[in-house]
C-alpha positions as CSV (number, residue, x, y, z in Angstrom):
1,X,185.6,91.3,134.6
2,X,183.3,94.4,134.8
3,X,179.9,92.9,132.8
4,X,178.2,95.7,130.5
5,X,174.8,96.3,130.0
6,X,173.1,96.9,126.6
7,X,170.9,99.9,126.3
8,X,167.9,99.8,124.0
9,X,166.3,102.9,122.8
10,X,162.1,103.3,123.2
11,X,162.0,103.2,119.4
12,X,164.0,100.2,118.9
13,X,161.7,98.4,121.6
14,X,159.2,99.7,119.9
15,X,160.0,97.9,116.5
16,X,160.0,94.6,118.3
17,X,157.0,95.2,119.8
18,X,155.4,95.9,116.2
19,X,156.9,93.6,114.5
20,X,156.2,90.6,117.1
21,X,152.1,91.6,117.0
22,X,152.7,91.4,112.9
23,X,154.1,88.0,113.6
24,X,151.3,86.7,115.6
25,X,148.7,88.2,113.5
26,X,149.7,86.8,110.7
27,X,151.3,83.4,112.1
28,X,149.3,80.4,111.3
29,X,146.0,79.6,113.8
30,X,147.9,76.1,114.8
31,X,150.7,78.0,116.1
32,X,148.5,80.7,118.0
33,X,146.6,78.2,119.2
34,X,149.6,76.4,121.0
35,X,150.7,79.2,122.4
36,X,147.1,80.2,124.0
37,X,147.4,76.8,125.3
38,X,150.5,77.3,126.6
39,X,149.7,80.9,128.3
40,X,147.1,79.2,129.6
41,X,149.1,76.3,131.2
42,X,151.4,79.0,132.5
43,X,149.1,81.1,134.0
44,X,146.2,79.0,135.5
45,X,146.9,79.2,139.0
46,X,146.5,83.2,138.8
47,X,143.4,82.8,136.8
48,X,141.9,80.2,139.0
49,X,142.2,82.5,142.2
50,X,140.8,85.8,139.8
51,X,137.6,83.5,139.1
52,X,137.2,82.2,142.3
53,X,137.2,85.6,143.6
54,X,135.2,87.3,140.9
55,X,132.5,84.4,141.7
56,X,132.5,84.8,145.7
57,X,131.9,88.8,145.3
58,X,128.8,88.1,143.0
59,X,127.3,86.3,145.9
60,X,128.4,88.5,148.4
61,X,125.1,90.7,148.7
62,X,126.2,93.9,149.5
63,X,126.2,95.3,153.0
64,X,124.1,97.4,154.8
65,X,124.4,100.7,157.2
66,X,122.7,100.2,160.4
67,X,122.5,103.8,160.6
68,X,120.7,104.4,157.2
69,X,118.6,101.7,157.7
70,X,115.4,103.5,158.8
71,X,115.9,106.2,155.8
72,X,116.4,103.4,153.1
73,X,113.1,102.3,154.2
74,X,111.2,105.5,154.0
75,X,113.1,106.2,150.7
76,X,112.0,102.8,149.0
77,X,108.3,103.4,150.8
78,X,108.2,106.5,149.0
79,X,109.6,105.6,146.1
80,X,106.2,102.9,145.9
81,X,104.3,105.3,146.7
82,X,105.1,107.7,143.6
83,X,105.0,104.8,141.1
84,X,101.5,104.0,142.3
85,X,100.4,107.7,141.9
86,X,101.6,107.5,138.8
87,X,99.7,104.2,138.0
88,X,96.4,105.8,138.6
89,X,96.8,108.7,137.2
90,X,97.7,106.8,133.9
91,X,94.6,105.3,134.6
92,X,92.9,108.1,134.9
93,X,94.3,109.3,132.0
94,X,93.0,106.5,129.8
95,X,89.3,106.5,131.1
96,X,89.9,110.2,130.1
97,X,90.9,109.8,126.4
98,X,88.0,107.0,126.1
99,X,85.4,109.8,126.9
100,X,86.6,112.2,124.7
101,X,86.7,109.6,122.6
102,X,82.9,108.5,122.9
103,X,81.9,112.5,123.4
104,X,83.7,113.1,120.0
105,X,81.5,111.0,118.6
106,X,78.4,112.1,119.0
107,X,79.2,115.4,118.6
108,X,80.5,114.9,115.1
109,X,76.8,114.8,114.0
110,X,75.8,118.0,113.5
111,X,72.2,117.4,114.2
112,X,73.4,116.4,117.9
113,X,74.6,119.8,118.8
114,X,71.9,121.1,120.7
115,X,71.6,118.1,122.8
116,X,73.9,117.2,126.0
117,X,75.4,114.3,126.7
118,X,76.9,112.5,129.7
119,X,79.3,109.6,129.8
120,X,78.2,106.6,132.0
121,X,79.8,103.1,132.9
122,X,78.1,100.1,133.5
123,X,78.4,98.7,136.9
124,X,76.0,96.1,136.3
125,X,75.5,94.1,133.0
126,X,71.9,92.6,132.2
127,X,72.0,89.4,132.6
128,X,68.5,89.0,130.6
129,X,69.4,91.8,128.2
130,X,66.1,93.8,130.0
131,X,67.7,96.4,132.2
132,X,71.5,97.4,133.1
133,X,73.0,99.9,135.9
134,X,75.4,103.1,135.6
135,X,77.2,105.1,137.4
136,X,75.7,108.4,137.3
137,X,72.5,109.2,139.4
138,X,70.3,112.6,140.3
139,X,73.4,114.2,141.3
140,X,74.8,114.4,137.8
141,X,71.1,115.4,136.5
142,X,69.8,112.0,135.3
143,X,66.5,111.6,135.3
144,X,63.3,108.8,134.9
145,X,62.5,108.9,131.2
146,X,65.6,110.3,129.6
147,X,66.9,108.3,126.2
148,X,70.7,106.5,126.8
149,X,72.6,105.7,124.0
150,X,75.4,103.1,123.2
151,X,77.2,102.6,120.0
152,X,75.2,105.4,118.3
153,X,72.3,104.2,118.9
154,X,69.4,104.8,121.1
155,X,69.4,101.3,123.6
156,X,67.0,102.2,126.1
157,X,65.5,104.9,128.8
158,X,66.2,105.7,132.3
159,X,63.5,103.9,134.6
160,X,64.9,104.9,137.7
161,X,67.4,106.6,139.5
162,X,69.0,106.8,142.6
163,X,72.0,109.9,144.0
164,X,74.5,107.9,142.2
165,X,73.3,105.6,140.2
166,X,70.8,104.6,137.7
167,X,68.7,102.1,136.2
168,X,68.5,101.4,132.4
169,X,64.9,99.6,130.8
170,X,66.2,98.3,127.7
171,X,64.2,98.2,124.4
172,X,64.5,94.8,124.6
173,X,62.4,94.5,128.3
174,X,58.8,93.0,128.2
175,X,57.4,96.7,129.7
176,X,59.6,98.4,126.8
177,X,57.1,100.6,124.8
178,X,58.9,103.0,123.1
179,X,57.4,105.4,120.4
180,X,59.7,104.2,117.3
181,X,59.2,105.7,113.0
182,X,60.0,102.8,110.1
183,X,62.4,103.2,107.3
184,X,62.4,106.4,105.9
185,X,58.3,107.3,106.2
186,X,56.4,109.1,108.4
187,X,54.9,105.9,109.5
188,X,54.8,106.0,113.9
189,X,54.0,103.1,115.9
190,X,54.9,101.9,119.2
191,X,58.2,99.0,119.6
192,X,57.4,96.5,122.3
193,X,60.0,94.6,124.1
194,X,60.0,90.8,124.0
195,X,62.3,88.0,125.3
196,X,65.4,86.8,123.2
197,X,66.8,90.0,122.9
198,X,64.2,91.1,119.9
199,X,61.3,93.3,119.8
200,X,57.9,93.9,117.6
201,X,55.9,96.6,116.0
202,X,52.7,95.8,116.0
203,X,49.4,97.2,114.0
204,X,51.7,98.0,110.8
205,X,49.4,97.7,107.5
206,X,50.3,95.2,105.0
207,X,50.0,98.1,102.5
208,X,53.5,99.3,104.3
209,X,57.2,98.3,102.2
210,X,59.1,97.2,105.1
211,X,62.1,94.5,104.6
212,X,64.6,92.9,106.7
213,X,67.1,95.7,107.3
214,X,64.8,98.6,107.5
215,X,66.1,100.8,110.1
216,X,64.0,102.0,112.9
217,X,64.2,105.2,114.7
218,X,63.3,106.4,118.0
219,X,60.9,109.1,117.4
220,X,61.6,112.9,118.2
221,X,60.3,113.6,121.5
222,X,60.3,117.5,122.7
223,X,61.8,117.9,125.6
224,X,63.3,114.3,125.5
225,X,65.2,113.9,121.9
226,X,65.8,116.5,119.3
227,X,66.0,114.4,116.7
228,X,65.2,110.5,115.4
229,X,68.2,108.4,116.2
230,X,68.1,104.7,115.3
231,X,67.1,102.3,117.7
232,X,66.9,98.3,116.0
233,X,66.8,96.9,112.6
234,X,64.2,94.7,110.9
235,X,65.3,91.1,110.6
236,X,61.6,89.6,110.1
237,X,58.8,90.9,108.4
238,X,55.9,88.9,107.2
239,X,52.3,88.8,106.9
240,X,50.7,88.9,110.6
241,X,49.0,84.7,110.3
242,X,46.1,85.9,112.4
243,X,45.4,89.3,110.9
244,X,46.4,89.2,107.2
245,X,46.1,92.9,106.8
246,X,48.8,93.8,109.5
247,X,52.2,93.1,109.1
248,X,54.4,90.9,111.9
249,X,57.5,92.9,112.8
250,X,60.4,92.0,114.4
251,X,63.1,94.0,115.1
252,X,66.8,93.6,117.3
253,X,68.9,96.0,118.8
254,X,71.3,98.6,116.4
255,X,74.0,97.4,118.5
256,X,75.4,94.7,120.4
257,X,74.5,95.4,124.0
258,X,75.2,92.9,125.5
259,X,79.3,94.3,124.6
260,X,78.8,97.4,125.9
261,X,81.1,99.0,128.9
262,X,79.7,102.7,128.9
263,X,76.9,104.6,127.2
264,X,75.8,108.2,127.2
265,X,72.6,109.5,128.6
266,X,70.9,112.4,126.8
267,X,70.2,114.6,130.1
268,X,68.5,118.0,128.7
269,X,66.0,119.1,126.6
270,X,66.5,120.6,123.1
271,X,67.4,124.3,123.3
272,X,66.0,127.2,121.0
């Protein structure tokens, strides 16, 4: 007996197929969950092996050409190479923006303008708060004498100098003399450096309003500074105990120097 076969049109299969995925969507999670079971019972000796294998080709580390070997290396030294040019000049890029930074600064006083400048790092902090060392020197046109700022604020002057470096006398430091006006007067007198960080003004009459807080400026010097720029503050004023007609001063930095990384020397004279 000749056996027939039954033919069954793409379209036809197609239903089934449909209407089995409606089935086991909407079929209860019991059922679907006995027949992942079951799938998984069915199939586990295939899915074993595929793991097995899929874990053994992780730790495979991949293999290496003999004969591009040597170029790899240069490649990858290279390749470090570029990422540390590009380090530094991020770096660079950064000390950049922090002395426009500092440079805009100043120059946003208008009363600056006819003054110059130049940006300095500290390579050596003060470890009495007297003196501190930069990095710029004769070659960049510093010079004995010439006012440096930090913070906005006139800190100390140059007391010598080297090619490339520089050496910073504080207003703090016990040979400080620096030629200072009080408040908002005319009245000039000389700001001597003490220890602790502080300073005095001494021979002030008593007849003089000065109160904790007063500023103090350093005083216009041709040639040197164009204009006052504050130097320290008052935080003690009294009556002197062994001259009652003179006034004790005591005055502190404007700013904290001590926190300082860079400052800015004033390195010309005024121009006409």
């Amino acid at each position: 007996m000749t056996q027939k076969w039954t033919r069954v049109s793409r379209r036809m299969l197609f239903t089934w197929c449909l209407l089995g995925g409606l089935i086991c969507m909407f079929a209860p999670q019991s059922m679907t969950n006995k027949l992942q079971l079951a799938y998984t019972y069915a199939f586990r000796w295939p899915l074993q092996a595929g793991h097995s294998l899929s874990l053994a080709a992780g730790t495979i580390s991949p293999l290496r050409d003999p004969n591009n070997s040597p170029g790899t290396e240069v490649a990858t030294t290279e390749h470090q190479r570029l990422k540390n040019h590009i380090a530094n000049l991020e770096a660079q890029l950064k000390e950049a923006r922090q002395e426009v930074d500092q440079l805009g600064r100043i120059r946003a006083v208008p009363q600056w303008d006819r003054m110059t400048f130049l940006r300095a790092d500290i390579t050596l902090p003060s470890q009495t708060r007297d003196v501190l060392f930069i990095n710029r020197g004769q070659k960049d046109g510093v010079a004995v004498g010439q006012y440096v700022m930090g913070d906005l604020s006139i800190i100390g002057v140059v007391s010598s100098v080297s090619p490339q470096q520089a050496k910073v006398k504080l207003i703090t430091d016990l040979t400080s003399k620096m030629a200072v006006t009080i408040g908002e007067s005319d009245l000039a007198r000389i700001m001597e450096g003490r220890p602790g960080n502080i300073a005095k003004i001494p021979l002030v009459p008593a007849s003089n309003t000065v109160s904790k807080g007063t500023k103090v400026y350093a005083r216009k010097t041709p040639g040197l500074l164009d204009v006052p720029i504050i130097a320290a503050r008052v935080t003690q004023c009294r009556t002197d105990p062994e001259n009652p007609s003179l006034l004790d001063i005591t005055v502190e930095p404007a700013c904290d120097i001590a926190g300082l990384n860079s400052v800015a020397v004033i390195v010309s004279a005024p121009r006409p």
